[in-house]
N, C-alpha and C positions, 0 to 999 in steps of 0.2 A: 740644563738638560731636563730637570726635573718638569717645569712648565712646557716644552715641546710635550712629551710624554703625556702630560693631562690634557694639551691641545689633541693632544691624535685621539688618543683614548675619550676623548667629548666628540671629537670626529666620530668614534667606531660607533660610541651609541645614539649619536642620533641618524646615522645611516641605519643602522639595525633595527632604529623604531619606524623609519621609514619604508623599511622591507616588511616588517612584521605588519604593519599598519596598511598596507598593500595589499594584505591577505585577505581584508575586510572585503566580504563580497557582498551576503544578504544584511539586510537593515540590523540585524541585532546580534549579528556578529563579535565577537571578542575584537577591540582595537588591537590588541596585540597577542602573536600568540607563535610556541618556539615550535609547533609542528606546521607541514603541509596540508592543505587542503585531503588532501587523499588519505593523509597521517590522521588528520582527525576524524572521517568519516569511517576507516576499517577498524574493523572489529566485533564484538558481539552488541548487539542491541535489543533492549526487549521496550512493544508498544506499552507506554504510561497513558495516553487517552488519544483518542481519534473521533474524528469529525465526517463524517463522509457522504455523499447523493448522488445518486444518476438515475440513467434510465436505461429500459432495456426493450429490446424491439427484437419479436421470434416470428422466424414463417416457414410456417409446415404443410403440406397438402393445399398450398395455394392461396393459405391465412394465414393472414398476419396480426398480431397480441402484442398489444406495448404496456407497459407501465415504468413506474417510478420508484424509486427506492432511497431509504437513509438510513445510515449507521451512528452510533451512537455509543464511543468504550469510555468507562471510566478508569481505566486498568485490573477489572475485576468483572464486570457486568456489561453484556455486550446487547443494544437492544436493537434489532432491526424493524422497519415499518417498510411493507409496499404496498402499494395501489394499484387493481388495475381489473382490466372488466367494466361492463355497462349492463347495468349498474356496475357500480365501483364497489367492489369489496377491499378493505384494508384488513392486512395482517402486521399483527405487532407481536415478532418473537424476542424473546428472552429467554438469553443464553449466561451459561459460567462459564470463564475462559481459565484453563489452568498455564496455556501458552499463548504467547502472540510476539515471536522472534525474529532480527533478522540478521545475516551474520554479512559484514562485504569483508573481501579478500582485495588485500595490493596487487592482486596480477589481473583483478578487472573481473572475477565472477563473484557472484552474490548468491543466499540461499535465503529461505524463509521459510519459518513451519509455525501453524496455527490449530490447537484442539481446546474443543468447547462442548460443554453438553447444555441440550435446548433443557430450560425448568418450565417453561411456558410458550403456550400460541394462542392468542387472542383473536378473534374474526369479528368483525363488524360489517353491515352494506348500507349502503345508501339508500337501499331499500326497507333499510329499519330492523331486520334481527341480527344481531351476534352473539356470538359461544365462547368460551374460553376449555382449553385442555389442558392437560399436563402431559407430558408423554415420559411414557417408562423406557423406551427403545432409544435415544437420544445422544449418542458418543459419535461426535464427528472428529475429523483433522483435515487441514489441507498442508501442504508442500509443494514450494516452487522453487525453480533456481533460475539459473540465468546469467549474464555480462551485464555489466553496468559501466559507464564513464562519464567523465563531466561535458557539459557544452558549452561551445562558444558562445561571444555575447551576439546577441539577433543586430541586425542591421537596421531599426530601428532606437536601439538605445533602451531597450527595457531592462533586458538583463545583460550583467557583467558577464566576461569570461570566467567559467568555473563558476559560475551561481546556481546553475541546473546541474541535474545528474539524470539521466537517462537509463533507466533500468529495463532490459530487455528480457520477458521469460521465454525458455527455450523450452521447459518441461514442467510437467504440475501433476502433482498424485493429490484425488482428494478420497477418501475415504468414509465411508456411513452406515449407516443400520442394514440391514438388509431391506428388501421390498413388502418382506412379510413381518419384519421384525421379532422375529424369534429367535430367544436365545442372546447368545452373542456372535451371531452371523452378521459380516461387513459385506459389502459392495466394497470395490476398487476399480477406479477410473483414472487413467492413466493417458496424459494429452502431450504431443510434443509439435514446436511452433519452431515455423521458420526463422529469421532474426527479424523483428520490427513486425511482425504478424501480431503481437500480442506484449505490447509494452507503455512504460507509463514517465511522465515525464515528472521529477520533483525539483519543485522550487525551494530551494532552501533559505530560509529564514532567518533559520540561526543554525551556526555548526559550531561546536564547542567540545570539547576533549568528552565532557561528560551527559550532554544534552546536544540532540538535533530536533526542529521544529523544522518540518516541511509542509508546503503546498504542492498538493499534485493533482494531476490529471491523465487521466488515461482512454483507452480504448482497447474491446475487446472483440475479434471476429473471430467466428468458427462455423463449421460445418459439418454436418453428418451425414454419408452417403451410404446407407446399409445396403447390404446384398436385398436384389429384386429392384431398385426403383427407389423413385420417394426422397427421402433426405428431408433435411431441414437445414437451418440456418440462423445466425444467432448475432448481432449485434449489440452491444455493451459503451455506455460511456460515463461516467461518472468524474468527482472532482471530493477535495479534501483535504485537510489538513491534519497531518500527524503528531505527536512529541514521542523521541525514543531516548530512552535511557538510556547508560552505559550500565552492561554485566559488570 
């Protein structure tokens, strides 16, 4: 009786390291692990360092402005550079970040909030002068939320089932100095998006109880239609790779 017993029970675990070992979806994955995919991803996360670039393409009164952009967090210091103009003037701001968080929910919605204050902007042209500032006016945030789920695998064979997560924003408040910058007067800008109008796709890497590393990519459309005429419009694309800690 005793060896039936050790037979099953060497059954139970290596069927269970075969289930656990299933779960393995991006390369550096855990081979085994006692939660689900969904079990590992919900909870509170705050960004440890990010990687990021796109571009961006605006037209207004019948002109259109494109440039280029990069982000750069090492969990404390946030530095942006873009380009754009002919000549080409680049901006490289530096920012302190005292948040950059993102929390997913088991019933599929997701939120994120981000505040930084700019310490410096640096201007250079191609044309040969650049200035640097400091600015005293400088207390930003942003907040988005949104639904999020995983994806099937693509029909060519790239990604597993459950390798991607699809995060859809449905609402975004960002927040900033005033126009004049006086005082402690904010601006509030407040955007709400259809589903899939304004979402981004990550590929995950690694997902782990206490560490996720993702690659994403995303796109951004929007539009302004002010009273009288006129409007603008605003395309966005960018790509990245993230690492989030567990709270």
């Amino acid at each position: 009786m005793k060896k039936v017993l050790l037979s099953i029970t060497a059954l139970a675990l290596v069927a269970g390291s075969m289930t656990f070992t299933s779960c393995k979806k991006g390369e550096n994955d855990p081979a085994i692990s006692f939660k689900s995919r969904k079990g590992r991803l919900a909870g509170e996360w705050t960004v440890s360092s990010a990687e990021m670039s796109g571009t961006n393409s605006n037209t207004s009164g019948g002109t259109t402005t494109s440039s280029t952009w990069s982000r750069n967090y090492d969990g404390t210091t946030l530095t942006e550079v873009q380009t754009s103009g002919n000549p080409s003037t680049t901006t490289t701001t530096t920012n302190s970040v005292s948040d950059w968080s993102y929390t997913f929910e088991k019933d599929g919605t997701w939120s994120s909030s981000m505040a930084w204050t700019t310490t410096q902007v640096a201007y250079s042209s191609s044309a040969g002068s650049s200035s640097v500032a400091v600015t005293t006016c400088n207390s930003y945030s942003d907040m988005a939320s949104g639904n999020w789920s995983f994806v099937g695998k693509d029909k060519d064979g790239d990604y597993k089932n459950k390798q991607r997560v699809v995060l859809n924003t449905t609402s975004s408040t960002s927040t900033q100095p005033a126009w004049n910058c006086t005082g402690s007067e904010k601006d509030t800008y407040t955007d709400t998006y259809a589903n899939g109008e304004n979402s981004e796709i990550w590929n995950i890497d690694q997902l782990k109880s206490k560490e996720v590393i993702v690659e994403m990519e995303g796109n951004n459309t929007w539009t302004s239609s002010p009273n009288g005429g006129g409007g603008s419009s605003s395309t966005s694309t960018y790509t990245g790779k993230v690492t989030l800690t567990a709270k």
